[in-house]
C-alpha positions as CSV (number, residue, x, y, z in Angstrom):
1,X,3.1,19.1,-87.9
2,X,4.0,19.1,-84.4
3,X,1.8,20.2,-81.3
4,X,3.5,22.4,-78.9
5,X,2.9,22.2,-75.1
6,X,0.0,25.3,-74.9
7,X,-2.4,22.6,-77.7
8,X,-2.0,19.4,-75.9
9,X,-2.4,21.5,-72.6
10,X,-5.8,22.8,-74.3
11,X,-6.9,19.5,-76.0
12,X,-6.7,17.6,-72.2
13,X,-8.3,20.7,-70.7
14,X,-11.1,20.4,-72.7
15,X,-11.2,16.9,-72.8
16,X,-11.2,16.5,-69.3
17,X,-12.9,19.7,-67.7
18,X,-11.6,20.4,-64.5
19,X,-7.9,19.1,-64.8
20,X,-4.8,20.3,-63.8
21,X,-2.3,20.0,-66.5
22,X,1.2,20.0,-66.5
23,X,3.2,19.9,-69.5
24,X,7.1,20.0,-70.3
25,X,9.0,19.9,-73.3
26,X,11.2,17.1,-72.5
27,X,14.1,17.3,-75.2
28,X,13.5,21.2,-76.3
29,X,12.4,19.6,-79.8
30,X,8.7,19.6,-79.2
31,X,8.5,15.9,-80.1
32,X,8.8,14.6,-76.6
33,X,6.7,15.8,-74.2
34,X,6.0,15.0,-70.1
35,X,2.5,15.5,-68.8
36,X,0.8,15.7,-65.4
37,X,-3.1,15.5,-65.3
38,X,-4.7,15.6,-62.6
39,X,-8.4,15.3,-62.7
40,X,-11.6,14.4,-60.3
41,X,-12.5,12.1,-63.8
42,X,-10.0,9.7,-62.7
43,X,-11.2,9.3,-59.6
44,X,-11.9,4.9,-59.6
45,X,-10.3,4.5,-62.8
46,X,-6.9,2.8,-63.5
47,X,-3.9,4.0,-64.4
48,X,-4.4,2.6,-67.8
49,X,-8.3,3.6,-68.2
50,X,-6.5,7.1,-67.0
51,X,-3.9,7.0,-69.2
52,X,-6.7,6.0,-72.5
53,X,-9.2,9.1,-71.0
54,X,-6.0,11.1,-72.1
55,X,-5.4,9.9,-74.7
56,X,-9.0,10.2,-76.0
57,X,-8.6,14.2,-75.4
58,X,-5.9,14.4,-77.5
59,X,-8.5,13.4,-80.3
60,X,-6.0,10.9,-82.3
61,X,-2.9,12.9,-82.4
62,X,-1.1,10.5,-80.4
63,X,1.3,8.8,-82.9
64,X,0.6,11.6,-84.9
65,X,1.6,15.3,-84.4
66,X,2.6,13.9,-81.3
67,X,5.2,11.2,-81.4
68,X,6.0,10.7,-77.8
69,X,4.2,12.0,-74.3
70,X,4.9,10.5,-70.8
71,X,2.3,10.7,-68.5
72,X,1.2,10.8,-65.4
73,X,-1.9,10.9,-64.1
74,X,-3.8,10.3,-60.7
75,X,-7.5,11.9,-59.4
76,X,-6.7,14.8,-56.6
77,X,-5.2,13.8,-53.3
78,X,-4.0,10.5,-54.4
């Protein structure tokens, strides 16, 4: 079963208290999805140990119910 755009907005919310999450349903399908966080977590991380905090709060769907998510991700005023 597919997650649509309000879920993965949730699951990084919660995952990542205190972010601002962007999501959009990049081929109407909701199987390809675009996501902006933005979080005071990432703040001295990497892109990539940003991108695998992400991941994390979507609690194994990745690859899952969720086949394909593009992020981007940066701590604010970056």
């Amino acid at each position: 079963m597919a997650l649509d755009a309000a879920t993965i907005e949730k699951l990084i919310k919660d995952g990542l208290p205190g972010a601002r999450v962007t999501i959009e349903d990049l081929r109407g399908d909701g199987d390809h999805y675009a996501a902006l966080v933005v979080s005071p977590a990432f703040k001295g991380k990497t892109r990539v140990q940003q991108h695998q905090m992400v991941y994390a709060a979507l609690q194994g769907r990745m690859g899952n119910e969720l086949h394909a998510l593009a992020l981007q991700t940066s701590a604010p005023e970056e």
